[in-house]
C-alpha positions as a printed NumPy array, in Angstrom:
array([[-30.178,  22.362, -17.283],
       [-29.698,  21.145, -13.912],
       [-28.22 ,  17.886, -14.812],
       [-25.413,  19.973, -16.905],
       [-24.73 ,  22.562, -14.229],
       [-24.191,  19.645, -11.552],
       [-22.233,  17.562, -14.469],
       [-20.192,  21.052, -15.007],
       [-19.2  ,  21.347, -10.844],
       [-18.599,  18.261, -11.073],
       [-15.9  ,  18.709, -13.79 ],
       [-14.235,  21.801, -12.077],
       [-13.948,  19.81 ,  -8.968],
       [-11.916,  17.318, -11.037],
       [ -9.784,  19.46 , -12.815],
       [ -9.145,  21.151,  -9.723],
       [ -8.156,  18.427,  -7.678],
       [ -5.581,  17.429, -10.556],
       [ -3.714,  20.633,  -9.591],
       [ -0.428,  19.651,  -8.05 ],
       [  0.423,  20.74 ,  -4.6  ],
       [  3.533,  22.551,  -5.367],
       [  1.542,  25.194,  -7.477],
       [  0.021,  26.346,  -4.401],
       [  1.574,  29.195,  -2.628],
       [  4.767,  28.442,  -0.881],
       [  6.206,  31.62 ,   0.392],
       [  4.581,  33.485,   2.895],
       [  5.751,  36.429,   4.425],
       [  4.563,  40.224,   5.315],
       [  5.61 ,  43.396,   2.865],
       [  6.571,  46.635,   4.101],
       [  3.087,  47.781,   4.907],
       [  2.645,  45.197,   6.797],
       [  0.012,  43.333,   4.266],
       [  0.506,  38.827,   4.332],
       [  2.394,  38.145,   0.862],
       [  1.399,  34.448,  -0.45 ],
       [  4.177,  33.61 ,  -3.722],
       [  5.333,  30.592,  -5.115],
       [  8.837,  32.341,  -5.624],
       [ 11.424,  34.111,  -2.831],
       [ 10.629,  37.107,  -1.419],
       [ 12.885,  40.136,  -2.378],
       [ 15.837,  40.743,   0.049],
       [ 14.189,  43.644,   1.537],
       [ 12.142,  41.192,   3.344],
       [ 13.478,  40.501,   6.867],
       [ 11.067,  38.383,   7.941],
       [  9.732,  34.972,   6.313],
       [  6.699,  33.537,   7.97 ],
       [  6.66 ,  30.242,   6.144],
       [  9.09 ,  28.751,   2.946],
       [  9.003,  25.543,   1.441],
       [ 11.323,  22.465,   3.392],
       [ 11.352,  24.901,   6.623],
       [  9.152,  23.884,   9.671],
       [  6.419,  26.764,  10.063],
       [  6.749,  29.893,  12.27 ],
       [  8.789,  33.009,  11.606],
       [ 12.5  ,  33.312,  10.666],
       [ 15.106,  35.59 ,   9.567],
       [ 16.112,  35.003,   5.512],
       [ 19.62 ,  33.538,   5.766],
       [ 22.082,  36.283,   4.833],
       [ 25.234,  35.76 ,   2.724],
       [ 28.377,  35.227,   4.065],
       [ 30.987,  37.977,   3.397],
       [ 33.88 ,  36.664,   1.31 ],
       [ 37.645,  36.668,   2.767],
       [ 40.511,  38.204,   0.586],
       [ 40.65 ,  35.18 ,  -1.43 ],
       [ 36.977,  34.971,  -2.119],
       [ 36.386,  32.408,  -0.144],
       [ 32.714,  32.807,   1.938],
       [ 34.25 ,  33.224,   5.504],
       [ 31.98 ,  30.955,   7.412],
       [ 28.258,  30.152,   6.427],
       [ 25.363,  32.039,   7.721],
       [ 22.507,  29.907,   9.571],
       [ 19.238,  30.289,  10.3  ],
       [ 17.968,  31.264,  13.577],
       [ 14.727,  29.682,  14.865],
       [ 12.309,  32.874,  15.472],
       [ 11.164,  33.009,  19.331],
       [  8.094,  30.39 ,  19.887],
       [  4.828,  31.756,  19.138],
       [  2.434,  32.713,  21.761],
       [ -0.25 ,  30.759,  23.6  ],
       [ -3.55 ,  31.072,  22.428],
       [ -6.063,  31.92 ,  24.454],
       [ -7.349,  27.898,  24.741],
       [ -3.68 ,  27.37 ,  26.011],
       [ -3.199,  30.451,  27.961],
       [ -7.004,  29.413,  29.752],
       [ -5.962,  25.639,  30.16 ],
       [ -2.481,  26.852,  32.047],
       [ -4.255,  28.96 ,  34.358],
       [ -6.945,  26.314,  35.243],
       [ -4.045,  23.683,  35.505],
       [ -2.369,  26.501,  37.921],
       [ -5.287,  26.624,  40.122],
       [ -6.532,  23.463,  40.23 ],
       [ -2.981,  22.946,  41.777],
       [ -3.434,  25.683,  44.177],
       [ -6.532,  24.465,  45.848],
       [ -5.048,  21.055,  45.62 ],
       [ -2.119,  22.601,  47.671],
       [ -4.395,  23.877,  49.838],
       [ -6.277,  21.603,  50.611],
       [ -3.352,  19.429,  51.605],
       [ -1.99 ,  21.799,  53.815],
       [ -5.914,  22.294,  55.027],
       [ -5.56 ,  18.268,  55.698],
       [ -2.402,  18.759,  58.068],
       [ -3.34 ,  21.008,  60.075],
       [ -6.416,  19.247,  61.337],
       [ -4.381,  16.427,  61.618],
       [ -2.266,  18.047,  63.651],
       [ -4.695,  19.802,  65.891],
       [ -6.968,  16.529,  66.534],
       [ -3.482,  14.929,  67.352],
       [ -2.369,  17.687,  69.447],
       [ -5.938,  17.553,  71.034],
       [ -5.396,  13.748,  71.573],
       [ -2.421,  14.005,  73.392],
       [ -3.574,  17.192,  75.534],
       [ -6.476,  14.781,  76.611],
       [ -3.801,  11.983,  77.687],
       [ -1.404,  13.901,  79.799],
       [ -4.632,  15.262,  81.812],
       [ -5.459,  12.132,  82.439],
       [ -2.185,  10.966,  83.547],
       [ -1.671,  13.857,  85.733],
       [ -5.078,  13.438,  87.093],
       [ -4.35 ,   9.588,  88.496],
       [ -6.922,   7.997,  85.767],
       [ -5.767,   4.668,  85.77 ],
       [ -4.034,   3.907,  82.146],
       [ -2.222,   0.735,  80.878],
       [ -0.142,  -0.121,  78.133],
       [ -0.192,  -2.988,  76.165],
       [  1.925,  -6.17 ,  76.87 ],
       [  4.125,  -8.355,  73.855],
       [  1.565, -11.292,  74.697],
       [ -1.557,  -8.833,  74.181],
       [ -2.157,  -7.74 ,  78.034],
       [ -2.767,  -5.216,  79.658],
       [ -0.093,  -3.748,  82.342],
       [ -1.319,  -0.836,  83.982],
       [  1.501,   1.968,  84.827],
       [  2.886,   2.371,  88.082],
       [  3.838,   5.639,  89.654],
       [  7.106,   5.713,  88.459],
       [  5.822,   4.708,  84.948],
       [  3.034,   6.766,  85.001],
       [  5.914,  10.214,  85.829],
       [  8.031,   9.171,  82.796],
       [  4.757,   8.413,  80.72 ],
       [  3.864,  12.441,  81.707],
       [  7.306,  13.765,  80.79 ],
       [  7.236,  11.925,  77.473],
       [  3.519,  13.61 ,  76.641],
       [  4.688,  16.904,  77.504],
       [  7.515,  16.556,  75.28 ],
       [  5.889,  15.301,  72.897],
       [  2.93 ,  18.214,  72.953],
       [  6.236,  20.715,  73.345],
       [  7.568,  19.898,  70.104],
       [  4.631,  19.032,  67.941],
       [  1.997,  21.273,  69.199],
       [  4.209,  23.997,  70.97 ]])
């Protein structure tokens, strides 16, 4: 009994498997009422909106119309198809975008976070040099041949003036 049952699944599966893909549904749109519609032939042309047809790309489109005929009976110009809108995210997309969006945010930030504490320990930096200039510590500068050449009064005035600027316009 069991052996012809399984032997008997085993034949449906076959036979059904055999079935050719085009006898599946190929049509898909929604009636009046609103209820999915799954057909193998063309909707009627009360239907305005086709969801899927076979040799179109899936998503939703308008049935192409006819074109009116001229006095000659001649079809004026022929009608095309116009792509429906693109369908919205789903809610894995929709989530993903927003955590892309804020990752990007703080990374923004952060950035901007990094800057300014740049800024202040340079501005701090520089602060510290010109009171030491102005209070007579003794300061050098660096020579070509790796000295040291320790500024002068005249040196050590335009040395100030340059800090200040400097603090003026990066720290002002």
């Amino acid at each position: 009994m069991i052996r012809s049952s399984a032997l008997s699944l085993s034949l449906l599966a076959a036979a059904l498997a055999t079935v050719p893909a085009s006898a599946s549904a190929q049509w898909q749109w929604r009636d009046a009422s609103g209820r999915m519609v799954y057909s193998d032939v063309p909707p009627p042309p009360s239907v305005t909106r086709i969801l899927k047809a076979p040799g179109q790309p899936s998503g939703e489109y308008r049935p192409v119309e006819a074109a009116p005929a001229n006095a000659e009976g001649v079809p004026a110009k022929p009608a095309t198809v116009k792509p429906a809108a693109a369908p919205a995210p789903t809610a894995e997309e929709a989530f993903q975008k927003r955590r892309a969006e804020r990752l990007e945010a703080a990374s923004k930030e952060a950035q901007k976070e990094a800057e300014a504490n740049e800024r202040a320990t340079r501005c701090t930096q520089l602060r510290n040099y010109a009171q030491g200039l102005q209070q007579g510590a003794r300061t050098g500068v660096m020579t070509a041949d790796g000295g040291v050449q320790y500024l002068g009064g005249e040196q050590r005035q335009a040395e100030i003036l340059k800090t200040n600027a400097t603090i003026e316009k990066d720290c002002g």
